[in-house]
C-alpha positions as CSV (number, residue, x, y, z in Angstrom):
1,X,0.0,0.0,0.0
2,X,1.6,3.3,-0.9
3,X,2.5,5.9,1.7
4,X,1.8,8.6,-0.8
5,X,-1.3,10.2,-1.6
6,X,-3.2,9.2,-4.9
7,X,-3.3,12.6,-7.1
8,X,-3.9,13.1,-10.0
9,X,-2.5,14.6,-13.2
10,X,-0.9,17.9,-12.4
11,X,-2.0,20.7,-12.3
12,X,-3.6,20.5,-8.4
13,X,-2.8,22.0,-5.7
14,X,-0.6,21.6,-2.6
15,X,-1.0,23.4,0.7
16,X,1.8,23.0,3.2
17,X,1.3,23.1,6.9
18,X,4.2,23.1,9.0
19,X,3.9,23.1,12.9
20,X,5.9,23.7,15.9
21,X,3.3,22.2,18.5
22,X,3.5,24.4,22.2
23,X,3.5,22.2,25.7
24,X,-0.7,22.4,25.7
25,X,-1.7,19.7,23.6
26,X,-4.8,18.7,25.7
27,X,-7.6,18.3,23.2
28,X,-5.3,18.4,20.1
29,X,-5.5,14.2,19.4
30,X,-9.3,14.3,19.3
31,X,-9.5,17.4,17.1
32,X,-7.0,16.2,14.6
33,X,-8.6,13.1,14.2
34,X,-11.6,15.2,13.6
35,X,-10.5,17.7,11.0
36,X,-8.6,15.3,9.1
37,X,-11.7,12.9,8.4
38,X,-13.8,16.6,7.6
39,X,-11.2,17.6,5.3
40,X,-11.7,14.5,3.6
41,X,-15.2,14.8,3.2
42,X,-14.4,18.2,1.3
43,X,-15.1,18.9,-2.5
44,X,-12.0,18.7,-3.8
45,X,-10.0,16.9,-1.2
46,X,-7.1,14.7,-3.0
47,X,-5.1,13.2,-0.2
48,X,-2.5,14.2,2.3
49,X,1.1,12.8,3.7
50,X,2.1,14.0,7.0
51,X,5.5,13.6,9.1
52,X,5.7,14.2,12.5
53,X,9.2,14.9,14.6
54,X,10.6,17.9,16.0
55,X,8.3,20.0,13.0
56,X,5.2,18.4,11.8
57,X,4.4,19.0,8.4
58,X,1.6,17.9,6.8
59,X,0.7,18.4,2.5
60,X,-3.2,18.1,1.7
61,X,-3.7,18.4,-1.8
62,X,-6.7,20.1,-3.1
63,X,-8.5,20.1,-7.4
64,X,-8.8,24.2,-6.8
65,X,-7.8,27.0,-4.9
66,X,-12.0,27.6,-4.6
67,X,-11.7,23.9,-2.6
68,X,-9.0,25.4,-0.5
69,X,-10.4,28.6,0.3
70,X,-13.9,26.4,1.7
71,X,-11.7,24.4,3.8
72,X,-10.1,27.5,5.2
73,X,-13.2,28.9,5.8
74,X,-15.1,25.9,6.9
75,X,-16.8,26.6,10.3
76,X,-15.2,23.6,12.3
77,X,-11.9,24.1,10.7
78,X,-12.4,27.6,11.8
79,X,-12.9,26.7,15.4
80,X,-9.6,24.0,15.3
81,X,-7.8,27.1,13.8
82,X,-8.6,29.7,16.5
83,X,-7.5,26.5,18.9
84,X,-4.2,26.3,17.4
85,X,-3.6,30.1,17.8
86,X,-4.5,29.9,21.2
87,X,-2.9,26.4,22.4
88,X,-1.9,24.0,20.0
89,X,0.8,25.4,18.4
90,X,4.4,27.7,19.3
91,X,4.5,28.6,15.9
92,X,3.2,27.3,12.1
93,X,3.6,27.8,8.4
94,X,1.1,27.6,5.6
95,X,1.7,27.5,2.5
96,X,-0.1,27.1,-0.9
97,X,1.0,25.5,-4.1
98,X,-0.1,24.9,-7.5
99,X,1.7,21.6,-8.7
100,X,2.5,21.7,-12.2
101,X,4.3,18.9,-12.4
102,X,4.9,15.4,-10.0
103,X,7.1,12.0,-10.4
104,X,6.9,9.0,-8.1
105,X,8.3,6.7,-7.5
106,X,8.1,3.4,-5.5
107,X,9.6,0.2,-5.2
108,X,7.4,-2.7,-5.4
């Protein structure tokens, strides 16, 4: 099974979230858990791959930037965003790609 989200042709889009998490992470388990089966439920939702260590970054991958600015906007997102201002995180990143080109590879 691949560890690498199933996209399509390019052009999509990428949005990059990278994290610094603070020393509050009560709650944050349960709401990630949440968001991340929302944001699959999303029009245009593609796929993400996440890593987790000193930074956490995380790539969802979206058909539109319309798709990405409903996420953004969506009113449970909304609520785990103000969270993360105010607890979750130390400090974060976002950043939005268009993809205009891919190559993977993966041994069987």
């Amino acid at each position: 099974m691949s560890k690498f989200a199933k996209t399509p042709k390019p052009p999509y889009y990428a949005v990059i979230f990278t994290t610094v998490k603070s020393e509050d992470q009560e709650g944050y388990a349960e709401m990630n858990a949440q968001m991340f089966a929302l944001a699959q439920a999303q029009k245009g939702y593609l796929g993400i791959e996440s890593a987790k260590g000193e930074i956490g970054i995380s790539v969802t991958y979206w058909e539109t930037q319309e798709d990405i600015a409903a996420w953004k906007n969506h009113a449970e997102h909304q609520i785990a965003q103000a969270k993360g201002y105010e607890k979750w995180y130390q400090a974060f990143a976002t950043r939005v790609c268009l993809v205009e080109r891919d190559n993977i590879f993966e041994r069987e």
